[in-house]
C-alpha distance (Angstrom), angle and dihedral (degrees) to the residues before:
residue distance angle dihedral
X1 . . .
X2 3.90 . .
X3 3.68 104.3 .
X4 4.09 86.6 46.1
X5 3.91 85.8 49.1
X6 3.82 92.6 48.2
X7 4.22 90.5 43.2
X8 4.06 87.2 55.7
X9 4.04 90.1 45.3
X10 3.73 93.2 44.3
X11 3.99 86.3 52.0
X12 3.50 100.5 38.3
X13 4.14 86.4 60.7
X14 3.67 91.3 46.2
X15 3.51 88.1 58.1
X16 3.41 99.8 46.4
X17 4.05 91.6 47.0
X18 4.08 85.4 50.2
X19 4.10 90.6 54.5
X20 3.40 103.7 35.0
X21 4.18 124.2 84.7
X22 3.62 113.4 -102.4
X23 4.13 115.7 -107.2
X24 3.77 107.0 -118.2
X25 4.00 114.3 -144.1
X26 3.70 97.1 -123.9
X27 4.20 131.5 79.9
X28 4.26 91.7 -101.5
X29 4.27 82.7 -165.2
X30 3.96 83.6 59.6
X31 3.65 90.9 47.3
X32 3.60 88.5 48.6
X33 3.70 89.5 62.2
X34 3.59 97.9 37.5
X35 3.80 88.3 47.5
X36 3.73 93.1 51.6
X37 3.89 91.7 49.3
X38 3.85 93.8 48.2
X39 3.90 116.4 15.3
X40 3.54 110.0 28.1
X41 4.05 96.2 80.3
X42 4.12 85.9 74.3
X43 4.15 99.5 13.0
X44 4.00 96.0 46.8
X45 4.10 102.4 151.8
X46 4.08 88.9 1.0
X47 3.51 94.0 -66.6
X48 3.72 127.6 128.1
X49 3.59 117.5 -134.5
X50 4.04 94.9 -167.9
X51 3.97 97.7 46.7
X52 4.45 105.8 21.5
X53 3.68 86.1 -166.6
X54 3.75 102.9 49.4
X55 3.57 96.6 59.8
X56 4.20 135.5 145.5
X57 3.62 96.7 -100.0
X58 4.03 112.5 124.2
X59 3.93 89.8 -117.1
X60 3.99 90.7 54.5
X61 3.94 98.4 43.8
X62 4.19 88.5 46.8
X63 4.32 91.2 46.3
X64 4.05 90.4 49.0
X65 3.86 89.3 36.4
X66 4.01 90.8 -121.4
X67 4.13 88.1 125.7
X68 4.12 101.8 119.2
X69 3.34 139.6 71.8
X70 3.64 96.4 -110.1
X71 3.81 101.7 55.4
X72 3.91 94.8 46.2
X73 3.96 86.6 51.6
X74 3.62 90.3 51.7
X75 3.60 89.2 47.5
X76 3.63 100.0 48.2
X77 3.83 91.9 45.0
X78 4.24 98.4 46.9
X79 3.71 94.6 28.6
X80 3.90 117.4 -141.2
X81 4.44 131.5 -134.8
X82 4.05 97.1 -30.2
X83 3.51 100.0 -8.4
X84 3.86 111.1 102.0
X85 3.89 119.0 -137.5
X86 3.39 115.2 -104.2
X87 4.01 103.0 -171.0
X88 4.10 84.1 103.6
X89 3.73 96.6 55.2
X90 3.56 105.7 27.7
X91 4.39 119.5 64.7
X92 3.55 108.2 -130.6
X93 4.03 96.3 -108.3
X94 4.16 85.9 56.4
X95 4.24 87.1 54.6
X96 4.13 90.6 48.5
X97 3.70 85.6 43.2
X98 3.65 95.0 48.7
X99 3.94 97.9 37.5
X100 4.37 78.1 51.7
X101 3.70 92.8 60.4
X102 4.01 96.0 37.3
X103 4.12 82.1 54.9
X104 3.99 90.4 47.5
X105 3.22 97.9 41.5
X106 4.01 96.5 51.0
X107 4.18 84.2 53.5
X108 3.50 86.4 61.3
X109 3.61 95.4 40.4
X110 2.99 98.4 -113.8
């Protein structure tokens, strides 16, 4: 009766895990303020105002494989066609924190 309690528990967690959004590292209201200060001018709404079809909406970041934490903090810190580099201007907790709220905001759709 144990083991079959522990097997439902076990897969009752996995399922949760499996539906629920994933928990970025970073403080996504910190982003939020470091985003408005510094991306909103071209990213207002998750748009992009240089490039319309390369924009911060979940089904963009997944189709140009930009959807993860790591790749939008490597973007935001070396910059990429238009976009400057911010790695100079922002600390590196204000890029997690940023690339956090991008990545929450896109699950919400922005």
């Amino acid at each position: 009766m144990l083991k079959r309690l522990s097997i439902a528990v076990l897969s009752l967690a996995f399922a949760i895990v499996a539906f629920v959004s994933p928990a970025w590292a970073g403080d996504a209201a910190n982003g939020a303020k470091v985003f408005s200060a510094n991306c909103a001018a071209c990213h207002a709404g998750g748009n992009n105002l240089v490039n319309a079809q390369k924009t911060l909406k979940k089904a963009d970041l997944e189709k140009y494989d930009m959807y993860s934490l790591e790749k939008i903090q490597y973007q935001v810190i070396h910059g990429k066609n238009a976009m400057p580099a911010f790695g100079g201007r922002l600390t590196d907790a204000q890029v997690e924190d940023v690339a956090t709220y991008v990545l929450s905001q896109a699950d919400k759709g922005w």
